[in-house]
NUPAVEX-989057 format. One record per residue (C-alpha): x, y, z. Coordinates in pm, whole numbers, plus 50000, padded with zeros to 5 digits. Layout:
XYZ...
This chain:
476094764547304475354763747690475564728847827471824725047900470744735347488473174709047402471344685747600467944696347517468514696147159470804659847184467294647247352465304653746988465084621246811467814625446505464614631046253463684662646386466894674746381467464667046060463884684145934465004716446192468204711945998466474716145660464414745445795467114768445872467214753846271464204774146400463924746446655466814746946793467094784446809464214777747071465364753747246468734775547275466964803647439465014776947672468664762047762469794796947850467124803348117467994768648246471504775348283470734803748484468554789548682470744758148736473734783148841471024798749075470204770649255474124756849273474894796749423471764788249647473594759249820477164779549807475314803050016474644777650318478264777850379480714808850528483304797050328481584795449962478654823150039478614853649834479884882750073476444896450103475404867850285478224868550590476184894950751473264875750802475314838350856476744862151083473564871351252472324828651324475274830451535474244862151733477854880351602477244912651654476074946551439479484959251289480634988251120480504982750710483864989350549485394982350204485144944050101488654954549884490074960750211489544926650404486544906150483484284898950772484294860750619486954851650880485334865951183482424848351102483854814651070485584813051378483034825451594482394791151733486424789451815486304823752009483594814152210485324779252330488694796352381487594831252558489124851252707492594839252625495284854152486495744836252105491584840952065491954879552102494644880851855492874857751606489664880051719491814911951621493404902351313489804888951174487944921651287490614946851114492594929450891495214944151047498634917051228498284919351589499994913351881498364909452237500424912252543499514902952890500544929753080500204910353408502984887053263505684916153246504874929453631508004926553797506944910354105508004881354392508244846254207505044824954317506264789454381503764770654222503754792753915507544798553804508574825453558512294824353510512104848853188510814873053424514034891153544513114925853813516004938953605517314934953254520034909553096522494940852974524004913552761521314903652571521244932352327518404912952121516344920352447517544956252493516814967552116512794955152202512314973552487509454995852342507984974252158504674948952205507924922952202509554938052514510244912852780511734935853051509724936453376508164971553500506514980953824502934984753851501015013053656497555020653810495985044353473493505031053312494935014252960491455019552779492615053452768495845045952609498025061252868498935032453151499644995353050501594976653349499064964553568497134931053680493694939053442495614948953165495474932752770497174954252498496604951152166499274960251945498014967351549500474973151263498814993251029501354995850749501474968650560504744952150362504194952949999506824930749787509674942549562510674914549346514034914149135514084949249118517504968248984519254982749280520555016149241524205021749210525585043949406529235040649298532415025249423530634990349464527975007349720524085001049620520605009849755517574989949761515105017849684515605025749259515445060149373518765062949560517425069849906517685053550253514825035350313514145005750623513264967450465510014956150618509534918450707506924901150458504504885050712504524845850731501224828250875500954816251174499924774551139498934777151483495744789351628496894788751958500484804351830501084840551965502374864751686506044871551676508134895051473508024872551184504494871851208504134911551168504864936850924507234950951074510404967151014513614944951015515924948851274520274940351202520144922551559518244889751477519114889751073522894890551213521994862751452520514837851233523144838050992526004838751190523884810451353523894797550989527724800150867528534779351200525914752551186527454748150813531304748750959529954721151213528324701950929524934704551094521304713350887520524756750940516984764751149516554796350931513514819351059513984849650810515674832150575513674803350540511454792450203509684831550232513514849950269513154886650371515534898950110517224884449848519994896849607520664883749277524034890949078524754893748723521464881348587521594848648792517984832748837518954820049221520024846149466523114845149688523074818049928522404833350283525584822350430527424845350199525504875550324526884899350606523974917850804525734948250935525504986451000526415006050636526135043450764529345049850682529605021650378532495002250529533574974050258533024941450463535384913150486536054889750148536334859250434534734847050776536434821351004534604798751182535714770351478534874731751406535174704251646536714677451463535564638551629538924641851811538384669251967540134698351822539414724151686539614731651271539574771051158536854767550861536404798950638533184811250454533504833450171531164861550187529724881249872527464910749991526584933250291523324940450387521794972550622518314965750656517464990750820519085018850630517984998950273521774995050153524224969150041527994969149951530784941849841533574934249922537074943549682537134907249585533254909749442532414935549146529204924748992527954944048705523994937848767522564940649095518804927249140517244932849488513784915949639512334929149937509294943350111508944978550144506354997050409503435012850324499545021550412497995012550066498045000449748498475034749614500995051149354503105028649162503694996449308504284958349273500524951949408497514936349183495864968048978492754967648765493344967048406490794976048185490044948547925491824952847566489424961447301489724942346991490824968846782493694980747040497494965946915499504952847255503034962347245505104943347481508504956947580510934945947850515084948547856514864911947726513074917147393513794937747108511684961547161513504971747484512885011347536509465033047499511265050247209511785020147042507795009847102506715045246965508725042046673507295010646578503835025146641504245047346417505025028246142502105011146195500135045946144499715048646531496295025046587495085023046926497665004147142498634995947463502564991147545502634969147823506114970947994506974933148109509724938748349510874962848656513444978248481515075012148465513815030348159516225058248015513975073747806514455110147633511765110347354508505128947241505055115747224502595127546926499355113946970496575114046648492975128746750490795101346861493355076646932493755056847266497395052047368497925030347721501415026847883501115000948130503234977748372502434942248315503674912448448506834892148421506754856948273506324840848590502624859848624503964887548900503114926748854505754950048771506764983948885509034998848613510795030548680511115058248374514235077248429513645113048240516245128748061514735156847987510675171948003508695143047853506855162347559503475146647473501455170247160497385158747134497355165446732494615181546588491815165846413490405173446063487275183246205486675206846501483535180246652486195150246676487995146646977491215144547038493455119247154493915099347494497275087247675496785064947968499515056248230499165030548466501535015448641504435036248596507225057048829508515086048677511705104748812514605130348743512085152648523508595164548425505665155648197504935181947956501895187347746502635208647446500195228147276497505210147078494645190947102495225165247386491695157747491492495134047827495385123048021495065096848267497495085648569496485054648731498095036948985501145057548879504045074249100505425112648958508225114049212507425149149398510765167949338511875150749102514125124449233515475118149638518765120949786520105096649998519025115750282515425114750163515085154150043513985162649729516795169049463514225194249265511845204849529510595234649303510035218348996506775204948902505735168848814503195180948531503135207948352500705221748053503075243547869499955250747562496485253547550494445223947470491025226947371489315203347591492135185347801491095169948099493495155248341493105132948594494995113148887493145078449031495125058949311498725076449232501405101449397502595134249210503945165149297503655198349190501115204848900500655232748693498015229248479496815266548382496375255348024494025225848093490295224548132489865199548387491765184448688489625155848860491935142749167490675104949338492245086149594495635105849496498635124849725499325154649584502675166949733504165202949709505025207450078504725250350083504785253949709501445258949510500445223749497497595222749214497605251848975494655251148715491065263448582488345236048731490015216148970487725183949162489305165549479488065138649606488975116749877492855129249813495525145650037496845178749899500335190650043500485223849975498555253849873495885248349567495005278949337492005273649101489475288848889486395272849063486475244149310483835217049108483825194749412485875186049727484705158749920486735139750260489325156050138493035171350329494625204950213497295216050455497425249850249495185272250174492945268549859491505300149707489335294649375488215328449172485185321749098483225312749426479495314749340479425278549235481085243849352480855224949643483255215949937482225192150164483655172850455487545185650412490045198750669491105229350480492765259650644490465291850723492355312750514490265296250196488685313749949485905290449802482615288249777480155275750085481835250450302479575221850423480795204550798484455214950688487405216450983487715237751141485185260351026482295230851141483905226551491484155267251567480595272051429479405243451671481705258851957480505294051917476565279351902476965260352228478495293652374475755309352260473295285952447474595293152759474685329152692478555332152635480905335352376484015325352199486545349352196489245351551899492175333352078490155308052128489035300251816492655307251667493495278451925490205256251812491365259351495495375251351557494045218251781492435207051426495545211151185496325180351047499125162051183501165127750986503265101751111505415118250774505095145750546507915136250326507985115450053509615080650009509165071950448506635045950498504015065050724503905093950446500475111250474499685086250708496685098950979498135091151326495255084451559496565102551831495815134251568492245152051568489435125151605487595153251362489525146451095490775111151146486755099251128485275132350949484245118250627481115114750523481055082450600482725085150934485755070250764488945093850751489825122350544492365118550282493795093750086493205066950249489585070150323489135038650159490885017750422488105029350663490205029150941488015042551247485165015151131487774986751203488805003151502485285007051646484384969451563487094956951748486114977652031482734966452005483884926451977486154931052319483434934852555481774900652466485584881052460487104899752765487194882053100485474894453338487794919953523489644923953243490594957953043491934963052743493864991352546494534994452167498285004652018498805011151694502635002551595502655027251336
């Protein structure tokens, strides 16, 4: 009963409750409906009041809070990719501290969403010391011995001092002069790895990533307390550097020789990496960790001696054990001969531009219906292997179920999967005991066979498998003939190639990540917010591609009879029967569909080479059409080389094109401004439309004019 029935009814003097009683409660089946309306009007009015406030209002109503201040018109982007709340609030504080330094980055940061760092470009002029206005930091020529200093040259952290630079830095280009603000952005952001299995290498030598290749650690941002505080490199998502990590915990060992208490930065109460050993629940002290370079794995000392000042004056050799290396940068850790552990858990932060593919990030999970069984397996339980969970499915007669995989272990699995028509199998990664998500990594020993069995009658449909959270590596997903009727990825990772090297290449690059190897009556596939590689699906009835990479480099990336692609990134060429729908889409190769008299393709970059049917404001065929009408105008024309070189200006570029680096299929904005906002929203083709990248880039341009000082220019940098 809602709270206000219970009231109403409590309110009835006990005698008519008692005849209502005796009546079958007709009464108070009308006063329950009348309580219902007055919950929802009491919750009105209480969301009423909420919305008064910025900080409790529903996000509809920051616009117009927004507009009582006079903030101005911005762009609309994603409320799942950050909030204008923020900007709002501190409107008030911008306006009292304009013009300065800290406002622009808080006025950055709340406009984007993205870590920012603004630099003073005035500050880093190397010019005659004023008197009254000393800056001793400010050297005409480097400290050659302060390789901290040296390794940030470059970087919106460089102190070095440079001689004037007279271009204009709105246009990107100059940057050292008096009128000059940059504004640095980090667009990747550091997504956590927690208590993940390292992968052994061999000989005592371990990497990071569970896939066995070299990959940088990126620092886990900590919050700035201050207002007035100026972001630093612990501040940004950026990558970690051996330099300062060194530093701090040689800084460390000593202050612990001397008896004195550690001022940890990156190793603080948010550490930037953390190993655990042999199943331990705490990790290995920092003093017993060695930052160092591991490019050619050289086994680190068992022992470090350290210097001591006893009170009478001498000195007293103290020695600190140490128990693992650490490269950041290269993603790898060895022991020394003294230490052999036999389980190696890592947590870290690894770079990336969404929440896409499998990953350790919050995902959607739709709600368990009551007639679905929940398996839960981890290496803890008894159940501790997908084979294991099938089996016991099956003696159950294979209900509807959901295994829900509890930990981020490596899963050995070698088994096939028969699913019963009109049954609804989920494998999902859950989350630990302590509440965080998991990314659990199924190692392949062979093709993963999955059979859709065939129903008793012809008008019942056939079975479902769902995936969601999952990597899968060292082999491919195979759907044998039968009468599979949908398989969904979600959120899921099908390592293009198979597995990586240490190098990064693929170890398979041929192979496919999905393969129909038998017709299916009705099977539709389909890929939402996850990485594969190459598919052949020739056998299937249906591909439907969202918010997906599909990788295949210059093999045939998507192979099947109705393929749709939307808002996706397709590496490689893509051979279909008919093209349903692409929409802000990227194909680097060329896509050529048989039957072109119907389908749709619509704001994509594809190449000109394409076969499909009618293209609709499509690069590069839009921009040559609109280049050859204005020639036309002016009663010229285009000739062939220069539409060959229209068309070459408009090729995609990434920061990466290969899998497991952190800018892969990641737009640059120095690329085509055709592409990077050519959606059909203005947003960015691809796979990250949804970050809506050029919107928060053209807000923060609009914002700058109002907070500049007046004489004052600013540029915009993205990191990566």
């Amino acid at each position: 009963m809602s709270s206000y029935t219970d009231k109403l009814y409590q309110l009835l003097p006990a005698i008519y409750r008692i005849r209502d009683a005796e009546q079958g409660g007709k009464l108070q089946a009308l006063l329950e409906m009348i309580g219902e309306q007055a919950d929802v009007m009491d919750a009105d009015i209480a969301r009423l009041h909420d919305n008064l406030f910025i900080e409790t209002c529903d996000e509809w109503v920051v616009p117009y809070l927004g507009d009582l201040l006079g903030v101005r018109g911005l762009h609309p982007v994603s409320d799942a990719t950050f909030s204008q709340r923020a900007r709002v609030a501190n409107t008030l504080r911008y306006r009292r501290r304009k013009g300065t330094a800290a406002m622009l980055e808080q006025l950055t940061r709340d406009t984007t969403g993205w870590n920012a760092r603004v630099v003073e470009f005035f500050q880093r002029l190397g010019t005659t010391q004023y008197l009254n206005h000393h800056r001793p930091q400010n050297l005409r020529t480097p400290d050659l011995r302060d390789a901290n200093a040296l390794e940030l040259i470059g970087t919106p952290f460089d102190t070095a001092a440079r001689t004037a630079d007279v271009r204009h830095i709105a246009s990107g280009r100059g940057q050292f002069n008096l009128p000059n603000i940059g504004l640095f952005l980090w667009r990747l952001q550091a997504y956590p790895v927690e208590r993940a299995p390292a992968f052994d290498q061999g000989a005592g030598r371990y990497s990071f990533s569970q896939l066995g290749n070299d990959i940088p650690l990126f620092n886990p941002p900590v919050t700035e307390e201050d207002i007035a505080h100026l972001a630093e490199e612990r501040n940004v998502p950026g990558r970690l550097r051996r330099r300062p990590l060194y530093d701090e915990l040689e800084a460390w060992r000593q202050a612990l020789a001397d008896q004195r208490e550690p001022q940890p930065i990156w190793f603080g109460k948010e550490p930037v990496l953390q190993v655990f050993l042999d199943g331990s629940d705490e990790p290995v002290p920092p003093e017993k960790i060695l930052i160092c370079h591991l490019g050619a794995w050289t086994v680190p000392p068992h022992t470090k001696t350290y210097h001591r000042v006893k009170p009478n004056g001498t000195l007293e050799n103290v020695e600190r054990l140490i128990t693992v290396a650490v490269d950041p940068e290269l993603g790898r850790l060895t022991f020394p001969n003294a230490v052999k552990p036999a389980k190696v858990e890592v947590s870290y932060a690894y770079g990336f531009s969404s929440e896409l593919g499998g990953g350790f990030y919050d995902r959607e999970y739709a709600p368990v219906s009551a007639e679905s069984l929940v398996y839960p397996i981890a290496k803890s339980l008894a159940c501790d292997s997908l084979k294991k969970a099938v089996a016991t499915w099956k003696g159950d007669g294979s209900p509807p179920a959901i295994f829900v995989i509890q930990d981020s272990a490596y899963y050995e699995e070698k088994f096939e999967l028969s699913l019963p028509a009109g049954v609804t199998l989920e494998i999902r990664a859950g989350q630990n005991t302590a509440g965080q998500q998991q990314r659990p990594v199924l190692l392949l020993k062979g093709p993963w066979k999955i059979t859709g069995e065939t129903p008793d009658d012809e008008k019942k449909p056939g079975g479902t498998l769902i995936l969601n959270g999952l990597w899968l590596a060292n082999n491919q997903v195979q759907v044998q003939k039968g009468d599979l009727a949908a398989l969904q990825f979600q959120h899921c990772t099908l390592v293009p190639g198979w597995s990586l090297n240490p190098d990064g290449t693929a170890t398979d690059p041929g192979e496919a990540s999905l393969k129909v190897a038998g017709a299916n009556r009705h099977l539709q596939i389909s890929f939402a917010w996850s990485l594969a590689g190459k598919l052949e699906l020739a056998s299937a009835e249906k591909l439907v591609v969202q918010d997906s990479i599909i990788a295949a480099e210059d093999e045939v990336a998507i192979a099947g009879p109705v393929v749709v692609v939307e808002r996706s990134t397709i590496l490689g060429r893509v051979k279909a029967g008919v093209v349903q729908l692409a929409s802000n889409s990227i194909f680097t190769g060329a896509v050529v569909a048989e039957r072109r008299q119907e389908g749709c393709v619509r704001f994509c970059s594809l190449p000109l080479t394409s076969e499909v049917s009618r293209r609709h404001r499509c690069q590069p065929s839009f921009a040559i059409q609109q280049a050859l009408e204005a020639a036309a105008e002016k009663g010229q024309t285009l000739t062939a080389v220069e539409q060959a070189a229209l068309a070459t200006r408009l090729q995609p570029v990434f920061t990466s094109e290969r899998y497991g680096e952190a800018g892969f299929c990641q737009l640059p904005s120095s690329g085509p401004r055709e592409i990077f906002s050519g959606a059909d929203d203005e947003s960015e083709m691809g796979a990250f439309h949804h970050l809506y990248e050029p919107q928060r880039e053209a807000n923060l341009r609009a914002s700058l004019d109002e907070y500049l000082r007046a004489g004052l220019e600013a540029g915009i940098f993205y990191v990566d």
